[in-house]
C-alpha positions as CSV (number, residue, x, y, z in Angstrom):
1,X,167.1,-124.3,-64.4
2,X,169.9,-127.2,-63.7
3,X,167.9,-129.3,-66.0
4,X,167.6,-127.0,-68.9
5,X,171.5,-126.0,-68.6
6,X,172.6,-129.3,-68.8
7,X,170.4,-130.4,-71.4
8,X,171.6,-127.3,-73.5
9,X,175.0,-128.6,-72.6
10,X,174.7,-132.3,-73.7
11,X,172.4,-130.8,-76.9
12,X,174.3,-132.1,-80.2
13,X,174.8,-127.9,-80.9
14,X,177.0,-127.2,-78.0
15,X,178.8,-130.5,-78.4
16,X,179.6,-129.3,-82.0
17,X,180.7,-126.0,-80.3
18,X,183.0,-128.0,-77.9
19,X,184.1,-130.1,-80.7
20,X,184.8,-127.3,-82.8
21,X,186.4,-125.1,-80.1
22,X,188.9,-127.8,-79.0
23,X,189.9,-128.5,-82.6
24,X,190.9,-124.7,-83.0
25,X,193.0,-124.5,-79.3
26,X,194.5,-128.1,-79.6
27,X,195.0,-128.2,-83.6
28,X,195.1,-125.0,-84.5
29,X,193.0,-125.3,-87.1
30,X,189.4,-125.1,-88.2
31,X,187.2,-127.9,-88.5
32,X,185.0,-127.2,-91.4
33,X,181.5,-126.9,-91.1
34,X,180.5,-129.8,-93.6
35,X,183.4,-132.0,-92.0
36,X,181.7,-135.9,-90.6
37,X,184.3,-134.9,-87.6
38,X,181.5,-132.9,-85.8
39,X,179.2,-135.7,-85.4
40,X,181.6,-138.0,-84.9
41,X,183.2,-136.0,-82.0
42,X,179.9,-134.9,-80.9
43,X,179.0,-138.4,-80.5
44,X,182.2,-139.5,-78.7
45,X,181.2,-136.8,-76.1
46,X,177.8,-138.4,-75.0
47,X,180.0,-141.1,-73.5
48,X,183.5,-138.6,-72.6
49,X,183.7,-135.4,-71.1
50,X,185.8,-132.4,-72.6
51,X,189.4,-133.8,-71.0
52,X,189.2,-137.1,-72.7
53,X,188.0,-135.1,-76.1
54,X,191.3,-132.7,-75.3
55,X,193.7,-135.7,-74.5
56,X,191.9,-137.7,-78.0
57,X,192.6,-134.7,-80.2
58,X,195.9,-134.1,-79.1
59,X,197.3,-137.6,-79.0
60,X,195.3,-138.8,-82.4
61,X,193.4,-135.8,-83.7
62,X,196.3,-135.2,-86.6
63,X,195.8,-137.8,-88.3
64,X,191.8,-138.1,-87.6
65,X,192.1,-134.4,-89.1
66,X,193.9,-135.6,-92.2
67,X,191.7,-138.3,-93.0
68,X,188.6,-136.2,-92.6
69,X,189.4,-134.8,-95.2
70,X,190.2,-136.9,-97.4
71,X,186.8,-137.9,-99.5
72,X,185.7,-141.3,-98.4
């Protein structure tokens, strides 16, 4: 059971929940669906746990949010 809860909880879905989640507490805003943020901050979280992500978004994720959207 351990096993299949953390591998639901490292899965690249509940990463993007996390991801998502955190952008609307910290930023209060929504990080749209289609946005490259989600895999980018999904993949930062293979290597950081949620703190780090927290601490990241709210020291840099402004401006990471502003140029996600611009178009690249």
């Amino acid at each position: 059971r351990l096993q299949v809860a953390s591998f639901f909880y490292d899965s690249i879905e509940k990463r993007r929940l996390r991801v998502g989640d955190l952008y609307a507490q910290i930023l209060n805003r929504v990080l749209p669906s289609t946005d490259s943020g989600y895999a980018f901050w999904a993949e930062w979280l293979l290597t950081h746990n949620d703190i780090d992500l927290a601490v990241s978004l709210a020291t840099t994720g402004d401006e990471y949010f502003d140029k996600a959207q611009t178009l690249h």
